[in-house]
GUROTOR-646438 format. One record per residue (C-alpha): residue in one letter; x, y, z. Coordinates in steps of 0.2 Angstrom, whole numbers, padded with zeros to 4 digits, always signed. Layout:
// GUROTOR-646438
AXYZ;...
This chain:
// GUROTOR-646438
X+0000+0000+0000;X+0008+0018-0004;X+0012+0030+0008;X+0002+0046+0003;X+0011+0057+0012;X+0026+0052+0005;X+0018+0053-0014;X+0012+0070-0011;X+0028+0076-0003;X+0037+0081-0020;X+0036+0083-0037;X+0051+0072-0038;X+0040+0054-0039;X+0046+0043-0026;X+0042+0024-0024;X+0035+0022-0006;X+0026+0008+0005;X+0022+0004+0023;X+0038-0007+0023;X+0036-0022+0036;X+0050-0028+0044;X+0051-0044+0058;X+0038-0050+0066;X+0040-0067+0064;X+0037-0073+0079;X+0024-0062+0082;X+0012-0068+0067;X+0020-0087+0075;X+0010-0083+0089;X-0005-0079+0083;X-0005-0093+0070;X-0002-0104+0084;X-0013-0098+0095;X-0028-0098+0082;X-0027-0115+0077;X-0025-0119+0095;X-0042-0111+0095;X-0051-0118+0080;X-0047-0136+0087;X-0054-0130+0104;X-0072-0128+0093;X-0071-0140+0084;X-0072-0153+0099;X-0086-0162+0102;X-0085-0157+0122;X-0084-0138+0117;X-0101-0128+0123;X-0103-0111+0117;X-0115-0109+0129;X-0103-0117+0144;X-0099-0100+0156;X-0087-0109+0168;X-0073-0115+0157;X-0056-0105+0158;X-0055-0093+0144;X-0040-0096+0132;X-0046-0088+0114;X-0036-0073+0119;X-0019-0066+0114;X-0014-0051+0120;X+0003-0037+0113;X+0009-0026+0124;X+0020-0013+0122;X+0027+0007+0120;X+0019+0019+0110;X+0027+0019+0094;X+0031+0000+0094;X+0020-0005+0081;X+0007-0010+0088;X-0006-0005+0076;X+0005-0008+0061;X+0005-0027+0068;X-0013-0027+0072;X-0018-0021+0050;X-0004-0033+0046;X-0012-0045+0053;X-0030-0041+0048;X-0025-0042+0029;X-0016-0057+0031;X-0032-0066+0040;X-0042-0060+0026;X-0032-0064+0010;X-0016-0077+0008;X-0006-0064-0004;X-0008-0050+0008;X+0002-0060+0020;X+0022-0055+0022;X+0032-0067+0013;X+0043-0072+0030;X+0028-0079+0039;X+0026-0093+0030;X+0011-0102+0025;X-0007-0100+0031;X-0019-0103+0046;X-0033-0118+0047;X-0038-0132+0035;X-0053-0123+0026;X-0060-0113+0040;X-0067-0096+0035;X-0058-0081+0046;X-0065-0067+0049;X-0052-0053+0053;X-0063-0040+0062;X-0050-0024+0067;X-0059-0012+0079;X-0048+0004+0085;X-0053+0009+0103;X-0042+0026+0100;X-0055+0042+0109;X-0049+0049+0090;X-0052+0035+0080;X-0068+0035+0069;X-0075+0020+0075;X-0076+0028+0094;X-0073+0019+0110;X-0091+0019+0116;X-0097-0001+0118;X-0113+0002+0107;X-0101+0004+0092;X-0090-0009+0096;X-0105-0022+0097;X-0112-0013+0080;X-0095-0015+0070;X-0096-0034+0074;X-0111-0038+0069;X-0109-0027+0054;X-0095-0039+0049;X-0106-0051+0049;X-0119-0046+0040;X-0106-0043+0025;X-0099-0061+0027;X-0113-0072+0033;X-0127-0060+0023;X-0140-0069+0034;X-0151-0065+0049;X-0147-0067+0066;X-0164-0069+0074;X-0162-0070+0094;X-0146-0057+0094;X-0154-0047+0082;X-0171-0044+0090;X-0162-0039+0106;X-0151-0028+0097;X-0166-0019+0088;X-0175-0019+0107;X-0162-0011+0114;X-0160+0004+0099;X-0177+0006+0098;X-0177+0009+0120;X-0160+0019+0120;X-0160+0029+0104;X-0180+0034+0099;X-0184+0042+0086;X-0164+0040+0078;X-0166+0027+0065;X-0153+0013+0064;X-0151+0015+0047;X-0147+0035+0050;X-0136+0030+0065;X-0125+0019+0052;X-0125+0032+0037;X-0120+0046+0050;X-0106+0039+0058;X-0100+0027+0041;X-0098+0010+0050;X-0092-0002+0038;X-0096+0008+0021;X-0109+0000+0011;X-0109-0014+0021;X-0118-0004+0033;X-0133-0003+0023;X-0137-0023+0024;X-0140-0021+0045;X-0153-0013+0045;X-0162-0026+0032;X-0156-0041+0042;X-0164-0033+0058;X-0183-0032+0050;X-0178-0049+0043;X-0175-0056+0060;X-0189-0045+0068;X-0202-0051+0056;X-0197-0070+0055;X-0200-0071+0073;X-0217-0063+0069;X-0220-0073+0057;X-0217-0090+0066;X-0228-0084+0083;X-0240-0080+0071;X-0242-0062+0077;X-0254-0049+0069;X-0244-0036+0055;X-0242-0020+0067;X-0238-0029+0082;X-0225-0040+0073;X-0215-0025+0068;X-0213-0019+0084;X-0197-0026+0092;X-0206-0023+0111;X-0219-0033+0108;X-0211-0049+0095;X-0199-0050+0111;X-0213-0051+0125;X-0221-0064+0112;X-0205-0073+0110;X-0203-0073+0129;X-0220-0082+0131;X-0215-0094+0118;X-0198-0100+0124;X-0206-0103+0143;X-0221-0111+0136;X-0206-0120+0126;X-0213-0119+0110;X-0203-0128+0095;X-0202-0114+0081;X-0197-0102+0097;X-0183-0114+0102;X-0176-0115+0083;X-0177-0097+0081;X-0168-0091+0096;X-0162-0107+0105;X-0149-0102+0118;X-0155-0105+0134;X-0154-0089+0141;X-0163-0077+0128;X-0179-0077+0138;X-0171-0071+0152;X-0160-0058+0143;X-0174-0052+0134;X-0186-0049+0148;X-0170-0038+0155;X-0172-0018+0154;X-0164-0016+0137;X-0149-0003+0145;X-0130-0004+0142;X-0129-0016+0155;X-0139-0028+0144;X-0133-0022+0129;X-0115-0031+0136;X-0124-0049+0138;X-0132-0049+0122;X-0116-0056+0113;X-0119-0072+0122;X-0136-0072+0109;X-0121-0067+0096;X-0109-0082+0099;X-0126-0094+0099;X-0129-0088+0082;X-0114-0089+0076;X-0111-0106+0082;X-0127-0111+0071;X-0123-0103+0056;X-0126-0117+0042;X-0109-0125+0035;X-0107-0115+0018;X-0110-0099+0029;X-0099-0102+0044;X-0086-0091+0049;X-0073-0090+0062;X-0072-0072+0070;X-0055-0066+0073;X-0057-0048+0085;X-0043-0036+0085;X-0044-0024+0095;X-0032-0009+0095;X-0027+0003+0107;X-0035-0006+0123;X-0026+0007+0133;X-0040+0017+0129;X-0052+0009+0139;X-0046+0009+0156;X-0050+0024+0166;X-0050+0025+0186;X-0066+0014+0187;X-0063+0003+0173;X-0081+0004+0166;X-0079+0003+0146;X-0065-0010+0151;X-0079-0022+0163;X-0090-0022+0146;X-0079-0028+0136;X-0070-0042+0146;X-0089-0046+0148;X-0090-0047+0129;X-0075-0058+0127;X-0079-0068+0141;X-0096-0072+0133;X-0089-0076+0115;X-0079-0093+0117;X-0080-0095+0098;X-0069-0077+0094;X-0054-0075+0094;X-0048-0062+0101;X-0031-0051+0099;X-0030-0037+0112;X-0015-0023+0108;X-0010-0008+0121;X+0002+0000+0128;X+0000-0009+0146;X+0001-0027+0150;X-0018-0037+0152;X-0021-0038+0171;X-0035-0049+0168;X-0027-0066+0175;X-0022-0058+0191;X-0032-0057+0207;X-0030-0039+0211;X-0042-0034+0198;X-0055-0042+0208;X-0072-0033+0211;X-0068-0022+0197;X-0070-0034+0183;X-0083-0050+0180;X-0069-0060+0179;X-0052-0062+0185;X-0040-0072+0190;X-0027-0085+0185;X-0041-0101+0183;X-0052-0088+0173;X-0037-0083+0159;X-0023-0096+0161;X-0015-0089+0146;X-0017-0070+0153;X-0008-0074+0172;X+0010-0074+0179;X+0019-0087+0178;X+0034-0095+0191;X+0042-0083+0205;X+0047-0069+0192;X+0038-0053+0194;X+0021-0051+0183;X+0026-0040+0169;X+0042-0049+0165;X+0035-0067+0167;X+0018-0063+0156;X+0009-0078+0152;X+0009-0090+0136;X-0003-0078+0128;X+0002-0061+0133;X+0018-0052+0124;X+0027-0036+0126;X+0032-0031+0108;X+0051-0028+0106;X+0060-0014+0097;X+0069-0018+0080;X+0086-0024+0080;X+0100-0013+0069;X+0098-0025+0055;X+0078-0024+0054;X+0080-0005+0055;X+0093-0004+0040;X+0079-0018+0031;X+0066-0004+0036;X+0074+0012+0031;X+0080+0005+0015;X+0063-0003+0010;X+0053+0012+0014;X+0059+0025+0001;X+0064+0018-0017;X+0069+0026-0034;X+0071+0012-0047;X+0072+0001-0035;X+0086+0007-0026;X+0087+0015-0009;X+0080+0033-0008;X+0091+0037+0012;X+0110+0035+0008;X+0118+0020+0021;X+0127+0035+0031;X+0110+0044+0036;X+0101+0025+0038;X+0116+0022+0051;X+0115+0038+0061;X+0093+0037+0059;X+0097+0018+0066;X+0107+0022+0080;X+0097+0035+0088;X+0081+0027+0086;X+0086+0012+0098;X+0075+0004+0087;X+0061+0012+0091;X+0049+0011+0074;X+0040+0028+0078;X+0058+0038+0078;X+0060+0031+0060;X+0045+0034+0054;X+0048+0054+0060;X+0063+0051+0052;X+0057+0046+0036;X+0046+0061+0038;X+0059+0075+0041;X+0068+0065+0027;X+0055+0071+0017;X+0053+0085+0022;X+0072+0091+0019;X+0071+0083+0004;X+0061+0097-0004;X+0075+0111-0003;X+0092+0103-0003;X+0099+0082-0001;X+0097+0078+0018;X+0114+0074+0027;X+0116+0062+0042;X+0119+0076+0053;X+0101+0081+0049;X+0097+0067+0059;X+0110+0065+0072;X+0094+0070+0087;X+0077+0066+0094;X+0060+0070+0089;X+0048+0080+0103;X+0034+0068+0096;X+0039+0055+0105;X+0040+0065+0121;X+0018+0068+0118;X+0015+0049+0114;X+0025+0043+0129;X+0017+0056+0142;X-0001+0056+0136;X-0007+0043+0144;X+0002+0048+0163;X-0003+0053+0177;X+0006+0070+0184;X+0015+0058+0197;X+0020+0048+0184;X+0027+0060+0172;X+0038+0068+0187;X+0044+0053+0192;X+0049+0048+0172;X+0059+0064+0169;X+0069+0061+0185;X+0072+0041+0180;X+0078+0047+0162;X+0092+0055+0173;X+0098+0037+0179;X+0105+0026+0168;X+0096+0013+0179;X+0085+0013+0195;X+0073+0003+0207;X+0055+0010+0215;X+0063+0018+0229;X+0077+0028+0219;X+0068+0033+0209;X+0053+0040+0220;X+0069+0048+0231;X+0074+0056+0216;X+0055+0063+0212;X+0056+0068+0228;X+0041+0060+0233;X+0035+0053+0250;X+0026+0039+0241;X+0029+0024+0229;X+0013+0022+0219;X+0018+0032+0205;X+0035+0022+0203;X+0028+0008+0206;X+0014+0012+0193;X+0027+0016+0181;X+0040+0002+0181;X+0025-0008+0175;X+0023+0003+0159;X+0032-0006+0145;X+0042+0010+0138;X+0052+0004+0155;X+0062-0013+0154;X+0070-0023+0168;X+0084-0036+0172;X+0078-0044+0190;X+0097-0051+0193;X+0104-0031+0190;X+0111-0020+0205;X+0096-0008+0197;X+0082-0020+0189;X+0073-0004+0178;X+0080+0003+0162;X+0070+0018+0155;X+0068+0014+0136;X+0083+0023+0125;X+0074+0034+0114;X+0064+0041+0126;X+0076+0043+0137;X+0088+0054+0124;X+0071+0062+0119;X+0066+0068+0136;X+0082+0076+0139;X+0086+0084+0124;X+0069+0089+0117;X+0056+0091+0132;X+0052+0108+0126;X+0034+0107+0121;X+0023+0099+0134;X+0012+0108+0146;X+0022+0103+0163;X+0040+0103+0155;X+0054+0106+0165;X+0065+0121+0165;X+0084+0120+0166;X+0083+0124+0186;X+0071+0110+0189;X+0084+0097+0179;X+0096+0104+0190;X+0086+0100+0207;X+0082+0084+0202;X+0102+0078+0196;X+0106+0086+0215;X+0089+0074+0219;X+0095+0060+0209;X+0116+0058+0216;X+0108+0061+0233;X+0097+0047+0231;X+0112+0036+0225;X+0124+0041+0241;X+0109+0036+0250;X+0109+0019+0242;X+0126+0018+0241;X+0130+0021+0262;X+0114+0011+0267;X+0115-0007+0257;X+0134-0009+0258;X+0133-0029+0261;X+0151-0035+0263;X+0146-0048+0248;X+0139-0033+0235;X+0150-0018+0242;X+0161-0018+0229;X+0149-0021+0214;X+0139-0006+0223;X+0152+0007+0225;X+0158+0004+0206;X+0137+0004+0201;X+0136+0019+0212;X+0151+0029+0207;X+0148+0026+0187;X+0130+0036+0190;X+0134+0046+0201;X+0151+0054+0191;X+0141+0055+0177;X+0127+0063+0186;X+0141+0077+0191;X+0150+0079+0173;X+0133+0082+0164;X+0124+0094+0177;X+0139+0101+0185;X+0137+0098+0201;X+0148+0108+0212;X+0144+0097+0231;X+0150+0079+0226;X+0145+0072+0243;X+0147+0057+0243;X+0156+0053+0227;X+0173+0059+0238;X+0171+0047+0251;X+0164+0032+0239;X+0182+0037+0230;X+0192+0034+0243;X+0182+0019+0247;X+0189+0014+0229;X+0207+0018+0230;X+0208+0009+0247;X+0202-0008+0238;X+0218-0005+0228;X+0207-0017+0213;X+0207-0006+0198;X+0194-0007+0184;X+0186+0007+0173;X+0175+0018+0182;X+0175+0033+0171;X+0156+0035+0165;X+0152+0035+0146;X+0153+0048+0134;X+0141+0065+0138;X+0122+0060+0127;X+0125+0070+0111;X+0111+0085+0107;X+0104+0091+0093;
C-alpha cells in the first residue's frame, strides 16, 4: 500500500510503502494460538454456551507507544483476510478450510469507530452481515429492542449512514434486523403491526420460549434469551447480548460459517480509574468462546491476576490461564503464554526498514550514512524512523538531507510517551531518564516524593524494561530517554533547566543514599563501582559543584587497591 504522504511530498515521484519488517514470531504466535483455537471448537466437548470454562481464545501485545502495535494489528487483519496479503517471512497460512473473519476495531478516543461499547457491538455484527449476509434472529431482535429503547426516534439506518460504519456494508444491517424481527413474527403468528414492533415480538418470543414452543426454540435457542430479553434493554444488557451473538454464530449453516477473529487496538483506551468501558468488554470476550480475540495496548492485560477483583466480572489465574504470571518472576516480566510485550527492532531490521521504505528504481531513496546515524538513535524504536522518514522528506524538498540532519530526537515522541500519565507519573519519568538505571525507591527519592505508587505504577509501563538479577532492575527505554532530555520543550508541565538541576542534586543524593545504606560485605564492591559510574556521570553532565558522597565512595575505591574502569560513558549528544 503507498504511503500518501510520501507521494504527495514532491514533485520528484518517489516509490513508497508501509515497509514491514520482523515479526516473525509475532504472526507465529498468533497462527499458533488460532489453530489452538479452531481445534478447541471443533471438539465435540466444546459448549458455546458453557460460562465456567477457563478462557484461552485470547492473545494479547503489549507494548510502548510507537512500537508497532497497530501496524502489527492491520498486518495481521490483511493477512487473516487474503493469503497474498500475507508478508512473505511468515510462511504459510492458518486452518484447513475454515473461513476467518479478521474483524480490526480501533478503541483510539480519536479514531472514527469511537470507543463507546454500542459501536463496538455494532462494528461486529456489521461484519457479519457482510460475510454471513443472513439473519441473526435472537441477537438481532435484542439488538433492535435495545436501539429502539436507547435511541427513539434515531433510526438505525441513519445512525450507520451518519457515523460510516463499515461503508456500504452498513446498509445490509438494517435489512437483516426487520428480517429477524419479522421471521419471529411470522413464526408466533403475530398480527402485521404488532409483529413489527421489536417490544412486543420479544414479549411474544418470551412467552414462547417458557411455554417451550418448537419454532421459538429454533429461532432463538440459547437457553438464556428469555431471560436476557425480559432484562431492561440498557447498556448493561446491551454487554450480555453477545452471548445471543456467539449462539448464532455457532449455528450458522456450514457454507456460511465463519470464524471471528477480533482485533482490538489501542485497549489502553479503555481503562480509566473505574474501569467501566474495560468491565464491558472483558464481559464481551468472556461471553464469545467461539472469537478470537487479539488485544494490543500499551500496558500489560491484568486480567489473569487477582487484584483486579471486584472491578472486573472475571479475573484471575483459573479464569485466563493464558493471561496470568507465571513461576516466581515478577508479573510483567513473566507474562503468560498468551500475553507479549512487543520488542523494538534490532540494527539490522532497521537498516531492512529504512532502505525498503523509500525507493527510486528500486534502489534506496536514504543513503547508508543517514540509515546508520537514523538507526542508532532510534534504539529501534519504529516511531523515531517513521519521524525520520518524515523529516527526510521534508528536507528533501530544498536541498539532499545529510546524516547530521538526523543525528537528534524528535519531541513527538516525548507527547506519545506522556499522554497517557498521570502528573505523578510524568515527574517521576523525567527524573528516572536522569539514571542510567534505578529501582522504586530511587527513583521516587529522586522525584522527591513521599510515596511509591507512582513508581511503582510506572515500572509496569512497557516503555520501562527490567533485568531482576541487575544491581538496578529498571532501564527507562533509550529513545525516550535521549528524547526527554534533549527535546522536552513542548509539553504543558515541561521542566525548566533549574528543575533538571534539582532533580540531578535529587538523583546523586538518592544514589549516596543507596550507596551508604546497602553496603553488604558480599555486593560492596559491585555497589560502590554501580554507584560511582552514576553518580560521576550525574556530576559531569549537570555540573554539580557538592560531590557528597562521590569523595568518600572514592576513597572507598582507592583503598580496595582493585582497579577497573570507572569513568562514565561519553556525555548524550544533542541536537
Amino acid at each position: 500500500m503507498a504511503d500518501l504522504r510520501a507521494l504527495f511530498s514532491s514533485n520528484d515521484p518517489v516509490d513508497s510503502a508501509g515497509a514491514f519488517t520482523n515479526r516473525e514470531q509475532q504472526w507465529s504466535l498468533v497462527a499458533t494460538a488460532v489453530e489452538e483455537h479452531l481445534r478447541t471448537i471443533a471438539s465435540p466437548g466444546f459448549d458455546v454456551e458453557d460460562l465456567e470454562q477457563p478462557r484461552t481464545h485470547v492473545i494479547a501485545f503489549h507494548g510502548v507507544g510507537g512500537v508497532g502495535k497497530s501496524t502489527l494489528l492491520r498486518k495481521l487483519e490483511a493477512s487473516l483476510s487474503v493469503d497474498g496479503q500475507r508478508p512473505q517471512q511468515w510462511g504459510a497460512g492458518i486452518g484447513a478450510g475454515e473461513r476467518l473473519l479478521p474483524i480490526r476495531i480501533d478503541l483510539s478516543r480519536s479514531a472514527s469507530t469511537g470507543s463507546d461499547f454500542e459501536r463496538v457491538v455494532l462494528s461486529i455484527r456489521l461484519a457479519l452481515a457482510g460475510a454471513v449476509g443472513l439473519p441473526l434472529p435472537g441477537f438481532d431482535l435484542a439488538l433492535r429492542r435495545y436501539w429502539d429503547a436507547q435511541h427513539p426516534g434515531e433510526p438505525l439506518e441513519e445512525y450507520i449512514r451518519r457515523t460510516g460504519l463499515m461503508g456500504k456494508v452498513g446498509e445490509l444491517l438494517p435489512d437483516q434486523l426487520r428480517a429477524s424481527v419479522s421471521e419471529i413474527a411470522g413464526s408466533l403468528q403475530l398480527p402485521g403491526l404488532v409483529g413489527s414492533a421489536a417490544g412486543q415480538v420479544a414479549t411474544a418470543l418470551v412467552g414462547a420460549l417458557r411455554e417451550r414452543r418448537a419454532r421459538a426454540r429454533a429461532l432463538a435457542g440459547a437457553a438464556r434469551t428469555a431471560a436476557l430479553l425480559e432484562a431492561e434493554p440498557d447498556l448493561e444488557a446491551l454487554s450480555f447480548y453477545p452471548h445471543l451473538l456467539a449462539w448464532e454464530i455457532s449455528r450458522l449453516p456450514a457454507k456460511k460459517a465463519v470464524v471471528p477473529i477480533l482485533l482490538l487496538d489501542t485497549f489502553e483506551d479503555t481503562e480509566d480509574r473505574h474501569r467501566d468501558l474495560e468491565r464491558l468488554l472483558q464481559r464481551l470476550v468472556w461471553l464469545m468462546p467461539n472469537i478470537f480475540f487479539v488485544i494490543a495496548g500499551r500496558n500489560r492485560l491484568a486480567w489473569g491476576e487477582t487484584s483486579l477483583e471486584g472491578q472486573l466480572d472475571y479475573t484471575g489465574p483459573h479464569a485466563w490461564p493464558g493471561l496470568a504470571p507465571h513461576g516466581q518472576q515478577p508479573a510483567r516480566t513473566a507474562g503468560g503464554r498468551r500475553q507479549h510485550l512487543l520488542g523494538d527492532f534490532s540494527p539490522a531490521d532497521c537498516e531492512h526498514y529504512l532502505a525498503q521504505r523509500l525507493t527510486r528504481d528500486g534502489q534506496a531513496l536514504i543513503p547508508e550514512p543517514v540509515r546508520a546515524v537514523i538507526t542508532e538513535r532510534s534504539h529501534g524504536l519504529p516511531l523515531h524512523l517513521d519521524l525520520a522518514v518524515a523529516r527526510f522528506l521534508e528536507i528533501r524538498r530544498t536541498r539532499p538531507p545529510v546524516a547530521s540532519d538526523f543525528d537528534h530526537t524528535f519531541p513527538a515522541l516525548i507527547a506519545r510517551t506522556l499522554s497517557d500519565l498521570t502528573a505523578d507519573e510524568r515527574h517521576v519519568l523525567r527524573s528516572a531518564s536522569l539514571l542510567d538505571a534505578f529501582d522504586v525507591d530511587l527513583a521516587t527519592q529522586a522525584a522527591d516524593l513521599t510515596h511509591q505508587a507512582a513508581a511503582r505504577r510506572l515500572v509496569e509501563r512497557p516503555m520501562i524494561s527490567e533485568d531482576p538479577y541487575a544491581i538496578w532492575p529498571y532501564h527507562l527505554h533509550g529513545a525516550i530517554r535521549a528524547a526527554l532530555q534533549a527535546d522536552d520543550t513542548t509539553a504543558a508541565d515541561r521542566w525548566t533547566e533549574a528543575d533538571w538541576h534539582q532533580a540531578a542534586v535529587r538523583a546523586l543524593a538518592a544514589l549516596g543514599s543507596q550507596w551508604r545504606t546497602s553496603r553488604a560485605p558480599a555486593k560492596d564492591r559491585a555497589w560502590l563501582v554501580a554507584c560511582l559510574r552514576q553518580g560521576l556521570r550525574l556530576a559531569r553532565d549537570h555540573h554539580l559543584d557538592d560531590l557528597a558522597w562521590l569523595t568518600d565512595a572514592a576513597f572507598d575505591y582507592v583503598d580496595d587497591s582493585v582497579w577497573e574502569p570507572i569513568a562514565p560513558p561519553a556525555p548524550a549528544r544533542t541536537p
